[in-house]
C-alpha positions as CSV (number, residue, x, y, z in Angstrom):
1,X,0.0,0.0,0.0
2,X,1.2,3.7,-0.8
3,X,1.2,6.4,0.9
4,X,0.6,10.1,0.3
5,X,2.1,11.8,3.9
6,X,1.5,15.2,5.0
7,X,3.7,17.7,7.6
8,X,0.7,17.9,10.0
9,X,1.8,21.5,11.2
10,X,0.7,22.5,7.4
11,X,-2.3,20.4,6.3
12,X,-3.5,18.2,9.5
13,X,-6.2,20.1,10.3
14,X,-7.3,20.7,6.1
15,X,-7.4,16.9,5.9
16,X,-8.9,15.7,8.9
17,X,-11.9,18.0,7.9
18,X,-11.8,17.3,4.1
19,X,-10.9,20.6,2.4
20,X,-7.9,19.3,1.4
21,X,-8.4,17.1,-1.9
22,X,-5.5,17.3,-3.8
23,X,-1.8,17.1,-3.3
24,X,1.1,19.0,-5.9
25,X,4.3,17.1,-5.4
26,X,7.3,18.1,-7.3
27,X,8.7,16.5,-10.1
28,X,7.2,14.0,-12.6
29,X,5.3,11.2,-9.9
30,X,3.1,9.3,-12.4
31,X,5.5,6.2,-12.2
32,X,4.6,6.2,-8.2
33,X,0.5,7.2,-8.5
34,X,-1.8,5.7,-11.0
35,X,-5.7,6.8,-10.7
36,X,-7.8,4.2,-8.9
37,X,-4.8,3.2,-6.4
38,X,-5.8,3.1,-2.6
39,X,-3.6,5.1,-0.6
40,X,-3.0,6.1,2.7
41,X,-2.9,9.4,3.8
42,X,-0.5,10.2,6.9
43,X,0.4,12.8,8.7
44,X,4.1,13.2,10.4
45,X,7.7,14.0,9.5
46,X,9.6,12.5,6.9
47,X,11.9,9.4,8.3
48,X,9.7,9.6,12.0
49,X,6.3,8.3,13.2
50,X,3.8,8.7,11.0
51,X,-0.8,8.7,11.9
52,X,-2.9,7.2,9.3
53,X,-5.6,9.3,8.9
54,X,-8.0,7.6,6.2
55,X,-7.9,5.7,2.9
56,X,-8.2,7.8,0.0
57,X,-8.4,6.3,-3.8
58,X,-6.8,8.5,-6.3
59,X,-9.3,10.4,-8.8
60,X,-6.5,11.8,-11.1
61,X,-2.8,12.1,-11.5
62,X,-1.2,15.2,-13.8
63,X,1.8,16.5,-14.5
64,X,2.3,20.1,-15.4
65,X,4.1,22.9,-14.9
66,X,3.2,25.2,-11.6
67,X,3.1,28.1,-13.9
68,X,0.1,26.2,-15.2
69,X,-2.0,25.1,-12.4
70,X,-5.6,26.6,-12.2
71,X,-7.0,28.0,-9.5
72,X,-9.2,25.3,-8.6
73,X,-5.9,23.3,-8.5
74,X,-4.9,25.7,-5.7
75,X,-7.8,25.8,-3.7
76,X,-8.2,22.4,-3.6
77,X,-3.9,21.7,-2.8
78,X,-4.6,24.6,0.1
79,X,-7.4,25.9,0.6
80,X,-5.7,28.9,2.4
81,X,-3.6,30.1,-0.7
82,X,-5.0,32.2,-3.3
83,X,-2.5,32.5,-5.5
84,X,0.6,30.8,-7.1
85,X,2.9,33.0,-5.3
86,X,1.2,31.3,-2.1
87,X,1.8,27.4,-3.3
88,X,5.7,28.4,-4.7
89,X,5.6,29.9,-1.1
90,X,4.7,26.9,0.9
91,X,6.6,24.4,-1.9
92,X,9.9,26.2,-1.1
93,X,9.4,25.5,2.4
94,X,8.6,22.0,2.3
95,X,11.2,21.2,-0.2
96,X,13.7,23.8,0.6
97,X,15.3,24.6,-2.7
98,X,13.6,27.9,-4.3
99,X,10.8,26.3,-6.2
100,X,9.7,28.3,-9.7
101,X,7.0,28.5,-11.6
102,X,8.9,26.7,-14.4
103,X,9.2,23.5,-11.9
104,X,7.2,20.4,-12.9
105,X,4.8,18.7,-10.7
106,X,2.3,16.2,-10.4
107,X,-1.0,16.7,-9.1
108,X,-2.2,14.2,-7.2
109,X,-6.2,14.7,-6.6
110,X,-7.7,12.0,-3.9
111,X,-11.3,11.0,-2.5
112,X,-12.2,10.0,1.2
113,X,-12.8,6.2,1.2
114,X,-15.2,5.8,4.4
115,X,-14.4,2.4,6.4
């Protein structure tokens, strides 16, 4: 089973409450997430202990640049940000290499599965 993990001091709260529906994760990830694969989706620090939150199935899995994500595509990555300037903002941080609009990235957009 995959996972798609989370920093819980960014998006615990978005996903626990289910505004949070997709995911933008840099770099070209199709060879990782196909749509219709059950996932995971954790919250926790990368290499440490890690909370399963729920099961999620994966709607759809595109690659473009960030230049080119709509807004939709933000709101539904963050629903705090507005703007690209917002998600290069939070990318940078989680990645920690300055993070362009030129970058590639795949956008990972997930459903709940109830248990």
């Amino acid at each position: 089973m995959y996972a798609l993990n989370f920093y819980s001091d960014l998006y615990g709260e978005v996903l626990r409450n289910g505004r949070k529906t997709a995911t933008v994760r840099l770099g070209d990830k199709t060879d990782k997430y196909k749509p219709g694969m059950l996932v995971w989706v954790t919250v926790g620090p990368r290499f440490g202990v890690r909370r399963k939150l729920f099961a999620a199935i994966l709607d759809r899995v595109e690659v473009k640049k960030l230049e080119e994500l709509s807004p939709r595509d933000i709101e539904r990555e963050s629903p705090e940000s507005r703007s690209l300037d917002d998600i290069l903002a939070t990318m940078t941080r989680i990645y920690g290499d300055l993070i362009t609009p030129q970058h590639t990235v795949t956008v990972i957009y997930f459903s709940r599965v109830e248990e």
